[in-house]
C-alpha positions in Angstrom: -21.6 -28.3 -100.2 -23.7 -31.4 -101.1 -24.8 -33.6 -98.2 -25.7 -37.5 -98.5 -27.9 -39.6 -96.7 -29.9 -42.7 -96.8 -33.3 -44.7 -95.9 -33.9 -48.3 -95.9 -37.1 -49.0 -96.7 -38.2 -51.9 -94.3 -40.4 -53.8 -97.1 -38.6 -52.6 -100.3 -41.7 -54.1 -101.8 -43.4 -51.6 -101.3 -41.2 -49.5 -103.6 -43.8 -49.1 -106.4 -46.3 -47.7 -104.5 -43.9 -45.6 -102.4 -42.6 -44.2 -105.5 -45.6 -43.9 -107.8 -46.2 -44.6 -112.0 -42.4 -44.4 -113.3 -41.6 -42.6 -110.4 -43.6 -39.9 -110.5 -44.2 -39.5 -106.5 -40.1 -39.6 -106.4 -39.4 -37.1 -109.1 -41.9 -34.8 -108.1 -40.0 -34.7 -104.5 -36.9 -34.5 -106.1 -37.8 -31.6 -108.1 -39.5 -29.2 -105.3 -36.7 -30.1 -103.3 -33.8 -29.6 -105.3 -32.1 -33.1 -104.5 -31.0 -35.9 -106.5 -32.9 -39.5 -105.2 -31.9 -43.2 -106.2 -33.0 -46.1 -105.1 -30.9 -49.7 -104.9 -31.1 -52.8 -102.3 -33.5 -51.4 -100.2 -32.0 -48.0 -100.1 -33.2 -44.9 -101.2 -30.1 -42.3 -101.4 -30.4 -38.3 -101.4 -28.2 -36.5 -102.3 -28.1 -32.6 -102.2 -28.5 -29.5 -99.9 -28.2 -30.2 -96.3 -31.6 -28.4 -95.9 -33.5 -30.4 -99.2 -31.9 -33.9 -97.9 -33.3 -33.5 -94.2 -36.6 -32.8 -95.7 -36.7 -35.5 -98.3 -36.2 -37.6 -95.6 -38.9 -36.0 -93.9 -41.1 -36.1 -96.6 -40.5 -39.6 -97.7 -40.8 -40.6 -93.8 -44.6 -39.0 -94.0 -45.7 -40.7 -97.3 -44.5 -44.2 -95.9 -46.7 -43.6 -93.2 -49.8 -42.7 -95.3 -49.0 -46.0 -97.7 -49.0 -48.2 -94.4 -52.4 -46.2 -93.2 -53.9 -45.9 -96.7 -52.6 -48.6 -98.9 -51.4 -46.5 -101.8 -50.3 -42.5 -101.7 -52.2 -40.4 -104.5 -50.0 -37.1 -105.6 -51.9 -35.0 -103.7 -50.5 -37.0 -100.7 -47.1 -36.4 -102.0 -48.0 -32.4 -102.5 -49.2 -32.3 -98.9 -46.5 -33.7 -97.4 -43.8 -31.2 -99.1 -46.0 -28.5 -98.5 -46.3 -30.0 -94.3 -42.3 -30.2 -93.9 -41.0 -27.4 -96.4 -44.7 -24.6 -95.2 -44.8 -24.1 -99.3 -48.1 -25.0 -100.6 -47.7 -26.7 -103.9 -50.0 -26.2 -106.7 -48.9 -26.7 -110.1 -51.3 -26.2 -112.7 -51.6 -27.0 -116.2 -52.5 -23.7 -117.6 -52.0 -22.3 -120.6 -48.5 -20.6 -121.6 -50.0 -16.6 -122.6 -48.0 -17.1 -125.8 -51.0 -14.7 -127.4 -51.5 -16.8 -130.5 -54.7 -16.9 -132.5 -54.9 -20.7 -132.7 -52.6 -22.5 -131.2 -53.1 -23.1 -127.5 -50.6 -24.6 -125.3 -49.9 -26.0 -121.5 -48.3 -28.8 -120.1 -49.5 -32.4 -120.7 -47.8 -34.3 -118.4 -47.5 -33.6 -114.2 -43.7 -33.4 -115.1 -44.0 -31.1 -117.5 -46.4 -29.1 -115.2 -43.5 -29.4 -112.7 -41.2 -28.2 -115.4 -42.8 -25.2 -116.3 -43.7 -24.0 -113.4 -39.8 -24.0 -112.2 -38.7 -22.0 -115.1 -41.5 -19.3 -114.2 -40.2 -19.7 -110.5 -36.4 -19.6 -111.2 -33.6 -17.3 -113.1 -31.9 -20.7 -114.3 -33.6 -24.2 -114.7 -31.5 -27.1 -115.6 -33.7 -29.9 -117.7 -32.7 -33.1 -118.1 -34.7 -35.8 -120.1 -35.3 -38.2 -123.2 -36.2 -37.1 -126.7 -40.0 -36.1 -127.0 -40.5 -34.9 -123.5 -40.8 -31.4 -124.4 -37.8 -29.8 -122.8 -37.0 -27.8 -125.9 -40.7 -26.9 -127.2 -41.9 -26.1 -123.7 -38.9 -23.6 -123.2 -39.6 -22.3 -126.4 -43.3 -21.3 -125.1 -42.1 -20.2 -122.1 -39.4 -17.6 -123.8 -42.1 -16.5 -126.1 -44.6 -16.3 -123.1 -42.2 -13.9 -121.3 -41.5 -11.8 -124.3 -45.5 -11.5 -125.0 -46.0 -10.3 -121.7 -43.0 -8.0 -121.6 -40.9 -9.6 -118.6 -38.2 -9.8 -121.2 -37.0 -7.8 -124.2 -35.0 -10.6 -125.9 -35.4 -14.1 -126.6 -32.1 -15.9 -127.8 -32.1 -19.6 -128.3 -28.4 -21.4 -128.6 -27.4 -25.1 -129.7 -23.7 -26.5 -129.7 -22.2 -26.7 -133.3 -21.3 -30.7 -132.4 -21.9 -33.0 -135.1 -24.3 -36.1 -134.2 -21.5 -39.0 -136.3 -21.9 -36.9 -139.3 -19.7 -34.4 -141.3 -20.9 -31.3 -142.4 -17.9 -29.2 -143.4 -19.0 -30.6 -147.0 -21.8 -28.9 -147.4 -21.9 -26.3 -150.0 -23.2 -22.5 -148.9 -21.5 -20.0 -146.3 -21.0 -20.5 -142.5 -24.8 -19.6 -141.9 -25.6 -22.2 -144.4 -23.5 -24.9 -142.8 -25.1 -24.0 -139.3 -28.5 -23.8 -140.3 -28.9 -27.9 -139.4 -28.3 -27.2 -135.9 -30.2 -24.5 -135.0 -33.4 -25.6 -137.7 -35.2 -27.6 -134.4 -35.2 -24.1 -132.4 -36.8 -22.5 -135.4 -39.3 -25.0 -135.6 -40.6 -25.0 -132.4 -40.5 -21.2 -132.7 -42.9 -21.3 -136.1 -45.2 -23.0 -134.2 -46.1 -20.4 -131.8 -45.6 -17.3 -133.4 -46.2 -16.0 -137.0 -43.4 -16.5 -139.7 -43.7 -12.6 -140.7 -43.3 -11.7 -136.9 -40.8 -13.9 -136.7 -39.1 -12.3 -139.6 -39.3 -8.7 -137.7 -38.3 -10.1 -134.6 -35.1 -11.8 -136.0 -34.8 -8.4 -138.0 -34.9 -6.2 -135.3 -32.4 -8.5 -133.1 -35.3 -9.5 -130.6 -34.8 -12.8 -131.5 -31.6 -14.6 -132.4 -30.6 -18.2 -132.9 -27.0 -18.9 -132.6 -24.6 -21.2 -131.9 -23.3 -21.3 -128.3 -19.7 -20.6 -129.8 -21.3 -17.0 -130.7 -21.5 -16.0 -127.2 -18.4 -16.1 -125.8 -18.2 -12.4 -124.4 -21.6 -11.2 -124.2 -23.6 -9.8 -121.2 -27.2 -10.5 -121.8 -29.8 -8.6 -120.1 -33.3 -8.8 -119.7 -33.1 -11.7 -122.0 -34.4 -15.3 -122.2 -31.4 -18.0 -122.9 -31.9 -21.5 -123.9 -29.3 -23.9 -124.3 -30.5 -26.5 -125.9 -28.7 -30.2 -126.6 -26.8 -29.0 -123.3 -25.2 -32.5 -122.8 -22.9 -31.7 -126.0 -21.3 -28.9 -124.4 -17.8 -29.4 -122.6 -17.5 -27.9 -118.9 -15.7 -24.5 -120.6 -18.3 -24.1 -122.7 -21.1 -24.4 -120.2 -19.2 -22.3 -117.2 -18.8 -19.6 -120.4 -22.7 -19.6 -121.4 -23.8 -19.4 -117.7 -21.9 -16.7 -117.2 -23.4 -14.6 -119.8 -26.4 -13.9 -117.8 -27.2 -10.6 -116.9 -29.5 -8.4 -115.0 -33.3 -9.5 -115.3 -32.4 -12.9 -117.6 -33.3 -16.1 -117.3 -31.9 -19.3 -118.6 -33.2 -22.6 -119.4 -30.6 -25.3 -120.4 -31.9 -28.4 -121.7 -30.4 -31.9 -122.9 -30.3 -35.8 -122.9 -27.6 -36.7 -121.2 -27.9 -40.2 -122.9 -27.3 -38.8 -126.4 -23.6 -37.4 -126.1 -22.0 -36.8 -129.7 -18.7 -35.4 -127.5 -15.3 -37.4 -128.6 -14.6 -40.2 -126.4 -13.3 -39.1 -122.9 -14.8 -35.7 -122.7 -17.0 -34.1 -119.6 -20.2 -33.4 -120.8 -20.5 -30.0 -119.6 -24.5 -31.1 -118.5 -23.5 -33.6 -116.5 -21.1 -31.5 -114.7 -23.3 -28.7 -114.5 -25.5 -30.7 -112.8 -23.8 -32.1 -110.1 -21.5 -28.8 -109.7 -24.4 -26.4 -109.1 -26.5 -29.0 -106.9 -28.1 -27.1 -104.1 -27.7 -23.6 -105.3 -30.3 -21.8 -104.1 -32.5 -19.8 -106.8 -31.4 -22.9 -109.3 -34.1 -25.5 -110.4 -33.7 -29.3 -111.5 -36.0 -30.6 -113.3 -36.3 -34.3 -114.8 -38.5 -36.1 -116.9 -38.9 -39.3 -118.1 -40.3 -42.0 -120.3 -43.9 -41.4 -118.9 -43.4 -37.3 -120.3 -42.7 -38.4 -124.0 -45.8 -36.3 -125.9 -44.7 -37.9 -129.3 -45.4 -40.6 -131.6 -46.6 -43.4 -129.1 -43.5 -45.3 -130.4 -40.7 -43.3 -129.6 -41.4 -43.9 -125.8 -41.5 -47.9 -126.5 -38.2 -46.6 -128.3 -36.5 -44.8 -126.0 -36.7 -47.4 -123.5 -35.6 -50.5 -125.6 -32.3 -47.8 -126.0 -32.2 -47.2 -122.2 -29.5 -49.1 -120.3 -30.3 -48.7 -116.8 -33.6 -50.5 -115.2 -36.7 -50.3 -116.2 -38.0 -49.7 -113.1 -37.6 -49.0 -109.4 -35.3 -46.1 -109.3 -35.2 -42.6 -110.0 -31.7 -40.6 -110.3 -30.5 -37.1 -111.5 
Protein backbone atom coordinates (compact mmCIF):
# COMPACT_ATOMS: atom_id res chain seq x y z
CA UNK A 1 0.00 0.00 0.00
CA UNK A 2 1.70 3.30 -0.79
CA UNK A 3 1.42 6.07 1.78
CA UNK A 4 1.70 10.01 1.00
CA UNK A 5 2.92 12.79 2.86
CA UNK A 6 4.28 16.23 2.79
CA UNK A 7 6.83 19.02 4.17
CA UNK A 8 6.75 22.64 3.64
CA UNK A 9 9.88 23.90 3.57
CA UNK A 10 9.66 27.24 5.65
CA UNK A 11 12.28 29.23 3.26
CA UNK A 12 11.80 27.17 -0.07
CA UNK A 13 14.90 29.16 -0.89
CA UNK A 14 16.74 27.11 0.53
CA UNK A 15 15.78 24.30 -1.82
CA UNK A 16 19.13 24.10 -3.69
CA UNK A 17 21.12 23.60 -0.92
CA UNK A 18 18.63 21.28 0.78
CA UNK A 19 18.60 19.26 -2.21
CA UNK A 20 22.10 19.34 -3.49
CA UNK A 21 23.88 19.55 -7.46
CA UNK A 22 20.76 18.34 -9.64
CA UNK A 23 19.38 16.80 -6.81
CA UNK A 24 21.72 14.69 -5.85
CA UNK A 25 21.14 14.98 -1.88
CA UNK A 26 17.32 14.15 -2.90
CA UNK A 27 17.88 11.20 -5.15
CA UNK A 28 20.34 9.70 -3.08
CA UNK A 29 17.49 9.67 -0.20
CA UNK A 30 15.05 8.53 -2.52
CA UNK A 31 17.01 5.71 -3.59
CA UNK A 32 18.18 4.12 -0.02
CA UNK A 33 14.81 4.61 0.96
CA UNK A 34 12.74 3.20 -1.70
CA UNK A 35 10.32 6.39 -2.03
CA UNK A 36 9.44 8.53 -4.79
CA UNK A 37 10.25 12.61 -3.73
CA UNK A 38 8.93 15.82 -5.62
CA UNK A 39 9.11 18.99 -4.88
CA UNK A 40 6.44 22.09 -5.95
CA UNK A 41 5.32 25.44 -3.99
CA UNK A 42 7.18 24.91 -1.08
CA UNK A 43 6.35 21.31 -0.74
CA UNK A 44 8.31 18.45 -0.87
CA UNK A 45 5.89 15.23 -1.41
CA UNK A 46 6.93 11.38 -0.62
CA UNK A 47 5.44 9.12 -1.72
CA UNK A 48 5.95 5.33 -0.86
CA UNK A 49 6.12 2.72 2.01
CA UNK A 50 4.65 3.84 5.19
CA UNK A 51 7.97 2.86 6.80
CA UNK A 52 10.43 4.75 3.85
CA UNK A 53 7.94 7.93 3.93
CA UNK A 54 8.18 8.38 7.92
CA UNK A 55 11.88 8.24 7.58
CA UNK A 56 12.26 10.53 4.63
CA UNK A 57 10.68 12.75 6.59
CA UNK A 58 12.91 12.07 9.29
CA UNK A 59 15.81 12.33 7.34
CA UNK A 60 14.93 15.43 5.42
CA UNK A 61 13.89 16.93 8.99
CA UNK A 62 17.76 16.19 10.13
CA UNK A 63 19.50 17.66 7.04
CA UNK A 64 17.40 20.93 7.29
CA UNK A 65 18.71 21.25 10.64
CA UNK A 66 22.44 20.75 9.60
CA UNK A 67 21.91 23.43 6.51
CA UNK A 68 20.45 25.98 9.23
CA UNK A 69 23.62 24.97 11.61
CA UNK A 70 26.11 24.54 8.82
CA UNK A 71 25.18 26.61 5.92
CA UNK A 72 25.31 23.92 3.25
CA UNK A 73 24.86 19.80 3.82
CA UNK A 74 27.87 17.86 2.05
CA UNK A 75 26.76 14.07 1.10
CA UNK A 76 28.30 12.65 3.82
CA UNK A 77 25.72 14.72 5.84
CA UNK A 78 22.99 13.15 3.77
CA UNK A 79 24.69 9.43 4.28
CA UNK A 80 24.78 10.09 8.09
CA UNK A 81 21.52 11.08 8.46
CA UNK A 82 19.90 7.80 6.57
CA UNK A 83 22.24 5.77 8.28
CA UNK A 84 21.06 7.80 12.04
CA UNK A 85 17.08 7.25 11.32
CA UNK A 86 17.09 3.85 9.12
CA UNK A 87 20.75 2.17 11.78
CA UNK A 88 22.13 1.17 8.02
CA UNK A 89 25.48 2.60 7.53
CA UNK A 90 25.86 3.64 4.01
CA UNK A 91 28.95 3.31 2.10
CA UNK A 92 28.84 3.11 -1.47
CA UNK A 93 32.02 2.87 -3.14
CA UNK A 94 33.24 3.17 -6.51
CA UNK A 95 35.05 0.05 -6.99
CA UNK A 96 35.72 -1.82 -9.73
CA UNK A 97 33.11 -4.40 -11.27
CA UNK A 98 35.47 -8.09 -11.00
CA UNK A 99 34.44 -8.43 -14.66
CA UNK A 100 38.18 -10.28 -14.95
CA UNK A 101 39.29 -8.55 -18.07
CA UNK A 102 42.88 -8.06 -19.14
CA UNK A 103 42.48 -4.32 -20.00
CA UNK A 104 39.55 -2.94 -19.52
CA UNK A 105 38.74 -1.77 -16.05
CA UNK A 106 35.49 -0.51 -14.91
CA UNK A 107 33.47 1.18 -11.83
CA UNK A 108 30.97 3.70 -11.44
CA UNK A 109 31.69 7.38 -12.45
CA UNK A 110 29.09 9.16 -11.03
CA UNK A 111 27.64 8.94 -7.00
CA UNK A 112 24.42 7.85 -8.92
CA UNK A 113 25.82 5.36 -10.69
CA UNK A 114 27.64 4.18 -7.42
CA UNK A 115 24.14 4.23 -5.93
CA UNK A 116 22.99 2.15 -8.86
CA UNK A 117 25.36 -0.50 -8.67
CA UNK A 118 25.46 -1.07 -5.52
CA UNK A 119 21.40 -1.73 -5.43
CA UNK A 120 21.63 -4.32 -8.13
CA UNK A 121 24.48 -6.20 -5.96
CA UNK A 122 22.00 -5.58 -2.90
CA UNK A 123 18.69 -6.61 -4.62
CA UNK A 124 17.11 -9.69 -6.73
CA UNK A 125 15.28 -7.00 -8.92
CA UNK A 126 16.34 -3.24 -9.59
CA UNK A 127 14.18 -0.99 -11.47
CA UNK A 128 16.41 1.88 -13.42
CA UNK A 129 15.02 4.67 -14.70
CA UNK A 130 17.10 7.44 -16.58
CA UNK A 131 18.24 9.52 -19.80
CA UNK A 132 20.26 8.19 -22.62
CA UNK A 133 24.17 7.97 -21.67
CA UNK A 134 23.73 7.43 -17.97
CA UNK A 135 24.93 3.94 -18.09
CA UNK A 136 21.87 2.00 -17.09
CA UNK A 137 22.41 -0.51 -19.83
CA UNK A 138 26.39 -0.74 -19.90
CA UNK A 139 26.61 -0.81 -16.05
CA UNK A 140 24.02 -3.78 -15.96
CA UNK A 141 25.95 -5.38 -18.54
CA UNK A 142 29.15 -5.36 -16.10
CA UNK A 143 27.30 -6.26 -13.39
CA UNK A 144 25.73 -9.53 -15.22
CA UNK A 145 29.15 -10.33 -16.44
CA UNK A 146 30.64 -9.55 -12.93
CA UNK A 147 28.19 -12.23 -11.42
CA UNK A 148 28.81 -14.77 -14.07
CA UNK A 149 32.91 -14.32 -13.54
CA UNK A 150 32.46 -14.87 -10.04
CA UNK A 151 30.03 -17.76 -10.35
CA UNK A 152 26.95 -16.29 -8.41
CA UNK A 153 25.13 -17.04 -11.62
CA UNK A 154 25.27 -19.65 -14.43
CA UNK A 155 23.42 -17.56 -17.14
CA UNK A 156 23.46 -14.22 -18.28
CA UNK A 157 20.46 -13.31 -20.73
CA UNK A 158 19.94 -9.84 -21.89
CA UNK A 159 16.30 -8.93 -23.55
CA UNK A 160 15.04 -5.73 -25.58
CA UNK A 161 11.37 -5.23 -26.79
CA UNK A 162 11.02 -5.81 -30.69
CA UNK A 163 9.17 -2.03 -30.88
CA UNK A 164 10.25 -0.05 -33.67
CA UNK A 165 11.62 3.59 -32.79
CA UNK A 166 9.16 5.51 -36.05
CA UNK A 167 10.79 3.14 -38.32
CA UNK A 168 9.76 -0.04 -40.36
CA UNK A 169 11.81 -2.85 -40.51
CA UNK A 170 9.67 -5.66 -41.86
CA UNK A 171 11.57 -4.60 -45.22
CA UNK A 172 14.62 -5.65 -44.49
CA UNK A 173 15.91 -8.45 -46.38
CA UNK A 174 17.43 -11.70 -44.28
CA UNK A 175 15.52 -14.13 -41.83
CA UNK A 176 13.75 -13.33 -38.45
CA UNK A 177 17.25 -13.27 -36.71
CA UNK A 178 18.37 -10.94 -39.34
CA UNK A 179 15.46 -8.54 -38.86
CA UNK A 180 16.03 -8.63 -34.98
CA UNK A 181 19.55 -8.14 -34.93
CA UNK A 182 18.92 -4.06 -34.79
CA UNK A 183 17.43 -4.36 -31.52
CA UNK A 184 19.37 -6.43 -29.66
CA UNK A 185 23.07 -5.05 -31.51
CA UNK A 186 23.39 -2.26 -28.28
CA UNK A 187 23.37 -5.34 -25.78
CA UNK A 188 26.05 -6.94 -27.81
CA UNK A 189 27.98 -4.02 -27.87
CA UNK A 190 28.26 -3.25 -24.40
CA UNK A 191 28.89 -7.06 -24.00
CA UNK A 192 32.17 -6.85 -26.61
CA UNK A 193 33.45 -4.46 -24.53
CA UNK A 194 33.93 -6.45 -21.46
CA UNK A 195 34.52 -9.81 -22.58
CA UNK A 196 36.46 -11.36 -25.52
CA UNK A 197 34.59 -11.87 -28.92
CA UNK A 198 35.83 -15.72 -29.03
CA UNK A 199 34.42 -16.16 -25.40
CA UNK A 200 31.59 -14.57 -26.31
CA UNK A 201 31.21 -16.82 -29.17
CA UNK A 202 31.41 -20.01 -26.68
CA UNK A 203 29.31 -18.48 -24.29
CA UNK A 204 26.45 -17.80 -26.78
CA UNK A 205 27.33 -21.37 -28.16
CA UNK A 206 26.94 -23.07 -25.11
CA UNK A 207 23.56 -21.19 -24.14
CA UNK A 208 25.37 -19.23 -21.23
CA UNK A 209 24.63 -16.21 -22.81
CA UNK A 210 21.55 -15.34 -24.92
CA UNK A 211 20.22 -12.13 -26.37
CA UNK A 212 16.61 -12.23 -27.15
CA UNK A 213 13.79 -10.45 -27.64
CA UNK A 214 11.42 -10.13 -24.61
CA UNK A 215 8.61 -11.86 -26.90
CA UNK A 216 10.99 -15.02 -26.64
CA UNK A 217 10.26 -15.49 -23.02
CA UNK A 218 6.97 -15.90 -22.60
CA UNK A 219 6.94 -19.32 -20.61
CA UNK A 220 10.30 -19.76 -19.29
CA UNK A 221 11.49 -20.20 -15.68
CA UNK A 222 14.91 -18.90 -15.37
CA UNK A 223 17.11 -19.94 -12.64
CA UNK A 224 20.25 -18.88 -11.42
CA UNK A 225 20.28 -16.41 -14.12
CA UNK A 226 20.97 -12.69 -14.63
CA UNK A 227 17.87 -10.85 -16.63
CA UNK A 228 18.04 -7.50 -18.12
CA UNK A 229 15.35 -5.75 -19.73
CA UNK A 230 16.54 -3.20 -21.38
CA UNK A 231 14.40 -0.17 -23.21
CA UNK A 232 11.82 -1.23 -20.43
CA UNK A 233 9.61 1.81 -21.04
CA UNK A 234 8.58 0.18 -24.54
CA UNK A 235 7.01 -2.68 -22.93
CA UNK A 236 3.14 -2.75 -22.28
CA UNK A 237 1.99 -3.76 -18.66
CA UNK A 238 1.38 -7.67 -20.03
CA UNK A 239 4.53 -7.76 -21.20
CA UNK A 240 6.34 -6.58 -18.14
CA UNK A 241 3.98 -8.63 -15.47
CA UNK A 242 5.09 -11.75 -18.05
CA UNK A 243 9.02 -10.96 -17.95
CA UNK A 244 8.94 -10.41 -14.10
CA UNK A 245 7.47 -13.39 -13.69
CA UNK A 246 10.02 -15.47 -15.31
CA UNK A 247 12.30 -15.26 -12.42
CA UNK A 248 13.43 -18.13 -10.72
CA UNK A 249 15.35 -19.43 -7.95
CA UNK A 250 18.74 -17.65 -7.33
CA UNK A 251 18.02 -14.81 -10.40
CA UNK A 252 18.31 -11.54 -10.46
CA UNK A 253 16.84 -8.93 -12.76
CA UNK A 254 17.74 -5.54 -13.80
CA UNK A 255 15.13 -3.61 -15.95
CA UNK A 256 16.21 -0.48 -17.42
CA UNK A 257 14.61 2.43 -19.58
CA UNK A 258 13.81 6.08 -20.38
CA UNK A 259 10.66 6.63 -19.73
CA UNK A 260 10.79 9.87 -21.86
CA UNK A 261 11.61 7.89 -25.04
CA UNK A 262 8.28 5.81 -25.51
CA UNK A 263 7.96 4.38 -29.24
CA UNK A 264 4.48 2.57 -27.81
CA UNK A 265 1.27 3.66 -30.18
CA UNK A 266 -0.56 6.52 -28.85
CA UNK A 267 -2.62 5.61 -25.65
CA UNK A 268 -0.70 2.66 -24.38
CA UNK A 269 0.63 1.97 -20.64
CA UNK A 270 4.16 1.89 -20.74
CA UNK A 271 4.63 -1.21 -18.84
CA UNK A 272 7.84 0.88 -16.98
CA UNK A 273 5.86 3.35 -15.82
CA UNK A 274 3.45 1.06 -14.33
CA UNK A 275 5.93 -1.15 -12.99
CA UNK A 276 7.14 1.48 -11.16
CA UNK A 277 4.43 2.79 -9.45
CA UNK A 278 2.73 -0.81 -9.01
CA UNK A 279 5.69 -2.43 -7.22
CA UNK A 280 6.52 0.83 -5.03
CA UNK A 281 7.49 -0.31 -1.65
CA UNK A 282 8.09 -3.88 -2.20
CA UNK A 283 10.47 -4.90 0.07
CA UNK A 284 13.64 -6.70 -1.58
CA UNK A 285 12.91 -4.31 -4.82
CA UNK A 286 15.30 -1.30 -5.58
CA UNK A 287 14.63 2.15 -7.43
CA UNK A 288 17.06 3.66 -8.83
CA UNK A 289 17.22 7.07 -10.80
CA UNK A 290 19.59 9.02 -12.58
CA UNK A 291 19.79 12.08 -14.21
CA UNK A 292 21.38 14.68 -16.38
CA UNK A 293 24.39 15.01 -13.99
CA UNK A 294 25.00 10.82 -14.66
CA UNK A 295 25.29 11.25 -18.52
CA UNK A 296 29.21 9.66 -19.09
CA UNK A 297 28.95 10.45 -22.87
CA UNK A 298 29.81 12.91 -25.37
CA UNK A 299 29.67 16.27 -23.23
CA UNK A 300 26.87 17.23 -25.62
CA UNK A 301 24.37 14.81 -25.28
CA UNK A 302 23.68 16.05 -21.64
CA UNK A 303 23.33 19.82 -23.08
CA UNK A 304 21.04 17.57 -25.41
CA UNK A 305 19.02 15.78 -23.39
CA UNK A 306 18.00 18.68 -21.42
CA UNK A 307 17.13 21.14 -24.29
CA UNK A 308 14.60 17.78 -25.03
CA UNK A 309 13.44 17.69 -21.42
CA UNK A 310 9.99 19.13 -20.74
CA UNK A 311 9.72 19.43 -17.10
CA UNK A 312 12.00 22.08 -15.07
CA UNK A 313 15.31 22.44 -15.14
CA UNK A 314 15.68 22.58 -11.74
CA UNK A 315 14.22 22.32 -8.17
CA UNK A 316 12.58 18.95 -8.18
CA UNK A 317 13.34 15.50 -8.22
CA UNK A 318 10.44 12.70 -9.08
CA UNK A 319 10.32 8.97 -9.87
Amino acid sequence: MTTEASVSLVDPAVAPQLFGPQDQHLRLLRNQLGVAVTFRDGQVRFSGSETGVKQAIEVLERLTQVLASKGQISREDVNLAIATVTGVQITPIRDELAIAHPVRKIRPRTEGQTVYVAAIRQHDMTFCIGPAGCGKTYLAVAAAVEALKTRQIRKIVLVRPAVEAGESLGFLPGDMQAKLNPYLRPLLDALNEMVDYDQVKFYMEQDVIEVIPLAYMRGRTLNQAFIILDEAQNTTVAQMKMFLTRMGEGSKIVVSGDVSQVDLPAGVTSGLNDAVHRLSGIPGIGFVQLGEGDIVRHKLVQQIVRAYDPGPRSGSSGR
